[in-house]
N, C-alpha and C positions, 0 to 999 in steps of 0.2 A: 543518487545520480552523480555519478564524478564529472565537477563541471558539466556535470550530466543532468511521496512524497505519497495519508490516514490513509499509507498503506493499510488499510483497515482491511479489518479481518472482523468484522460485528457477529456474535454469538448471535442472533436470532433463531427464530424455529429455521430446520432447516427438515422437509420430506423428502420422505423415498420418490424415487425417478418412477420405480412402476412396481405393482404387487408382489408381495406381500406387504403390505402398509409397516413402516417405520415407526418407531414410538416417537411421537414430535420434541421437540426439541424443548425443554423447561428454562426459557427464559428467565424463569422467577429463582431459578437457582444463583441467578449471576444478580441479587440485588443486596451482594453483602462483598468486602474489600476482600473475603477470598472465596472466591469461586468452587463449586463443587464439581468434581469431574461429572460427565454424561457419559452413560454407557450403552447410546444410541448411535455415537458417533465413533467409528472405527477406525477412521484413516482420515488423512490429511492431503491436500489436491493443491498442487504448488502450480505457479504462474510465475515464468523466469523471461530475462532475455541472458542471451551469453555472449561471454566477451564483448566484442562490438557487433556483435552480429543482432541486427535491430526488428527481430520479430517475438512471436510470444513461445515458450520453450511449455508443456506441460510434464510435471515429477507428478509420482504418486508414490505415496510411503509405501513402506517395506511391513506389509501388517500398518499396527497402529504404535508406530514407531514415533515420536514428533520429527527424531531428527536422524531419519533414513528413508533417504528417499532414491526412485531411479525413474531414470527419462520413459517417457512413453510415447509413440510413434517410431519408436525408433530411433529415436534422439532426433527428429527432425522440426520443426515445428509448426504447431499446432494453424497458427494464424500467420501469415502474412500480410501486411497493410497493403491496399493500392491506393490509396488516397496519400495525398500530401507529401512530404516528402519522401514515401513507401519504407519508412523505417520507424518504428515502433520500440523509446525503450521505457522502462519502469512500470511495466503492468501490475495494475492491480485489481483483483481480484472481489467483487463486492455482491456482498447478500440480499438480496431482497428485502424491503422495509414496507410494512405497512401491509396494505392490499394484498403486497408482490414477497410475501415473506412467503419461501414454498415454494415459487413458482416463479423467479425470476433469479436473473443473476448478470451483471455486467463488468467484463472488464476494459479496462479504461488506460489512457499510458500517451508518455511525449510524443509528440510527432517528432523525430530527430534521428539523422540520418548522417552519423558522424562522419560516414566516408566521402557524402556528398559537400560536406562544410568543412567548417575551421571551427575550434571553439570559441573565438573572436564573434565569425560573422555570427555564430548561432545565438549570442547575445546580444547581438545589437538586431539583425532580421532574419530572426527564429521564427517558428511556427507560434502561430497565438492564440492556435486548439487545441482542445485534446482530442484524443483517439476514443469512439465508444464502439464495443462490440456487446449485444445482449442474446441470449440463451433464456430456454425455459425448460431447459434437462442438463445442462454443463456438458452436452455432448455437442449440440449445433447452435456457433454463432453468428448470427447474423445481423444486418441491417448496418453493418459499416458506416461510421459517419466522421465527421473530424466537424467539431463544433468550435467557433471564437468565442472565448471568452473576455477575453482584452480588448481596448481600443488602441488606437493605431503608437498610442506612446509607449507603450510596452516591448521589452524586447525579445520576450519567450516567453513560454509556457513552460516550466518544468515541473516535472511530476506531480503529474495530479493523484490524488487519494477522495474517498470521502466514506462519510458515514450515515447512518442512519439516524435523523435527529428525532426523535419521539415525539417531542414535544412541538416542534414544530410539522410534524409530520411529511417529511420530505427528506432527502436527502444533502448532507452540508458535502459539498466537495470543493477543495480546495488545491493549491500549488505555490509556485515560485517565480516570484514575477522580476524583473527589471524595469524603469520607465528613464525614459527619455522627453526631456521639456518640450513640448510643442513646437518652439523656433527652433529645434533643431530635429525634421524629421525624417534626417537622411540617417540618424542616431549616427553619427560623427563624435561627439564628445563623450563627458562624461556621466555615465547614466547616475540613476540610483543606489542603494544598497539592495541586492539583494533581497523579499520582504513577500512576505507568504501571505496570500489573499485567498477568498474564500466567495463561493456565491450559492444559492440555493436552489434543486432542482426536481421535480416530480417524475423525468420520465429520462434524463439524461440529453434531451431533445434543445429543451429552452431551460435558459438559466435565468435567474436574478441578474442585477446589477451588480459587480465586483466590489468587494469594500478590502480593506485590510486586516488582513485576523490577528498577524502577530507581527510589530513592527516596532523594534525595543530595541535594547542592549542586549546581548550581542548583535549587530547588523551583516546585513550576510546570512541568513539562516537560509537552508533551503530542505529538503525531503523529510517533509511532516508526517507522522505515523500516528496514528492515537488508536490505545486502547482502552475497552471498556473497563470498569475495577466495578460497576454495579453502583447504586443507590446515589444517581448524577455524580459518580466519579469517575476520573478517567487519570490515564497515563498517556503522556505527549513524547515521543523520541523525533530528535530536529537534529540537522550535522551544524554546526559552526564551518561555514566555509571558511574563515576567517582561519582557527584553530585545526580546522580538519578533524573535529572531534564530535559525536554522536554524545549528545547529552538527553537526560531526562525531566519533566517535570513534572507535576501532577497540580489537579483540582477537584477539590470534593464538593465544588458548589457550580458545576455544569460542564458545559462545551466554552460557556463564555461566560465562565468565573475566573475565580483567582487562581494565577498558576506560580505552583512554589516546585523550589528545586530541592531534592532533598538533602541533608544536612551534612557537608563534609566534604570529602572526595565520590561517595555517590552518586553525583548531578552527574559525572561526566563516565560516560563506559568506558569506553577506550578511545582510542587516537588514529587517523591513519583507515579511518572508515566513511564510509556512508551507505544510503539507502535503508535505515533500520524497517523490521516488518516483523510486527511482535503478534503472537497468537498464543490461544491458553491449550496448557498440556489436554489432553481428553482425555485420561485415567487419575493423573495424579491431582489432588483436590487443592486448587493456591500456586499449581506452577506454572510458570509464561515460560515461551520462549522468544527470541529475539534474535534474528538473523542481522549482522552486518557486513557489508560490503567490501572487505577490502580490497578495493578497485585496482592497487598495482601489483596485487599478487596474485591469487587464487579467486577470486571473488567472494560469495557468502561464507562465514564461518557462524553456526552457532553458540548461542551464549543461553542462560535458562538463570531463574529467578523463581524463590518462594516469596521473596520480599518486596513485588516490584513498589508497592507507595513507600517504601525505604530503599527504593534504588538501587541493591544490593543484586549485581549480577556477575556472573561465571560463564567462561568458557566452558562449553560442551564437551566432556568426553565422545568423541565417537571416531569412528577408523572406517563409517561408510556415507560418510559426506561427497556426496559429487564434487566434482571442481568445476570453476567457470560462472557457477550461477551468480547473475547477477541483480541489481534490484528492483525484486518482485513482490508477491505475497503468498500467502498459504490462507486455505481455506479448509477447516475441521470439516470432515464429510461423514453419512452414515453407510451401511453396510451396502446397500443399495445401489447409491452413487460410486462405491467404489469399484464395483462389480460393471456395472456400465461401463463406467470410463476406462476401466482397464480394457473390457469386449471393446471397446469404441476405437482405441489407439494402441492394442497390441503390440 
């Protein structure tokens, strides 16, 4: 989000919408540092917003392409907010955990409505919730809500993500917060840094209590992305608002182990981006891909990786990248769902 976060994209099982039954999805293949393609999953189902235009954009790959994609509805979009400030940016996209693995799906994203603000005012009294919308076929969502997560010292909400924590059986969702001191709660001065906090949730409804998930050197971090690498390890993509730079790190000892950068010029992708939103190829066994944002040009460009706990990523070949899209996520889908949602938004 320029001046604008586990964009997650979680491998879980993922079923067919309706009959013929889909072969479910092998979880157990993602519990080693490279991933084995599934060959249940045929296409990939994007959630954008474009330019400043602050609603939810729906792509569907071109076949099972990772990184060709084309607009559906007509390039119109899919969701419009009416709550809050009726503009919705950095949706993302999330799978079902637990119970709801199969059978649910919610996406989530800022309340921020740049044509109605400043970038000024929207960090000092920004919106303090996020956006949920939830589905139980990726075709109809409903039950629109805008939940606070902050208290009144905070100065926004930016991009929220989450994930499916296993082990605690609920879902970690997190974002980008500012705060401002108590004696001053007209936020007139000088805020915070920057500082990504995290709370826990079962239904998207009621959350935990806020704590701080990563609050270090660099300060200034803002649109958290994590992906899964299997057997409690993960890959973390965060931009340095500071540097304007999309860096990586990883942990192979949880959600909330040790996170290391890898060794070199690797830790850092490129420059001049944000919104990272990384998803595993679904044919090639060990490849990610990794959308970023370059917000003053064209918007997403892709990048792909065999090495991602070595950091090691590359520009996408490709000559059928949309332009505009901006930061979203992609969700690996099977034959079924693609089939739908294509009937659904023609």
């Amino acid at each position: 989000m320029h001046f604008s976060t586990f964009t997650f994209l979680s491998l879980l099982s993922i079923t067919a919408l309706s009959a013929p039954a889909q072969p479910s999805f092998d979880f157990s293949a993602y519990t080693s540092l490279t991933p084995r393609a599934d060959p249940s999953l045929t296409g990939y189902l994007g959630v954008f917003f474009l330019g400043d235009k602050p609603s939810v954009y729906f792509y569907i790959s071109n076949g099972n392409d990772a990184i060709s994609l084309k607009a559906l509805n007509k390039g119109q979009p899919v969701i419009n907010p009416t709550k809050g400030t009726q503009g919705v940016r950095d949706p993302s996209i999330i799978t079902g955990g637990g119970d709801e693995a199969g059978k649910k799906w919610y996406i989530i994203g800022t309340d921020l409505n740049i044509g109605k603000t400043t970038w000024d005012a929207a960090q000092r009294k920004g919106s303090r919730g996020i956006f949920v919308w939830e589905s139980t076929d990726l075709l109809n969502w409903t039950g629109e809500r805008l939940v606070n997560v902050e208290d009144a010292t905070a100065g926004m909400v930016w991009a929220p993500d989450a994930i499916w924590d296993s082990e605690k059986s609920q879902y970690l969702v997190h974002w980008a917060s500012k705060f401002y001191p108590t004696s001053d709660p007209n936020h007139t001065g000088s805020p915070s840094a920057i500082r990504i906090r995290y709370a826990y949730t079962k239904d998207f409804k009621t959350f935990s209590s806020p704590q701080d998930y990563i609050n270090k050197s660099p300060t200034n971090i803002i649109d958290l992305n994590i992906l899964p690498l299997g057997d409690k390890s993960y890959a973390r993509f965060l931009k340095d608002e500071t540097a304007k730079t999309v860096f990586t790190e990883v942990s192979t000892t949880g959600l909330f182990g040790t996170w290391t950068r890898p060794a070199g010029a690797n830790a850092v992708i490129t420059s001049g981006v944000e919104g990272p939103a990384a998803y595993w190829d679904n044919q090639v066994a060990g490849k990610a891909h990794l959308l970023l944002d370059f917000y003053g040009s064209d918007g997403y460009r892709p990048y792909e990786s065999t090495d991602v706990k070595g950091g090691k990523w590359s520009a996408s070949a490709t000559g059928a990248w949309p332009k505009n899209l901006r930061h979203g996520s992609v969700l690996p889908v099977n034959a079924s769902q693609v089939s739908a949602v294509s009937a659904k938004w023609s």
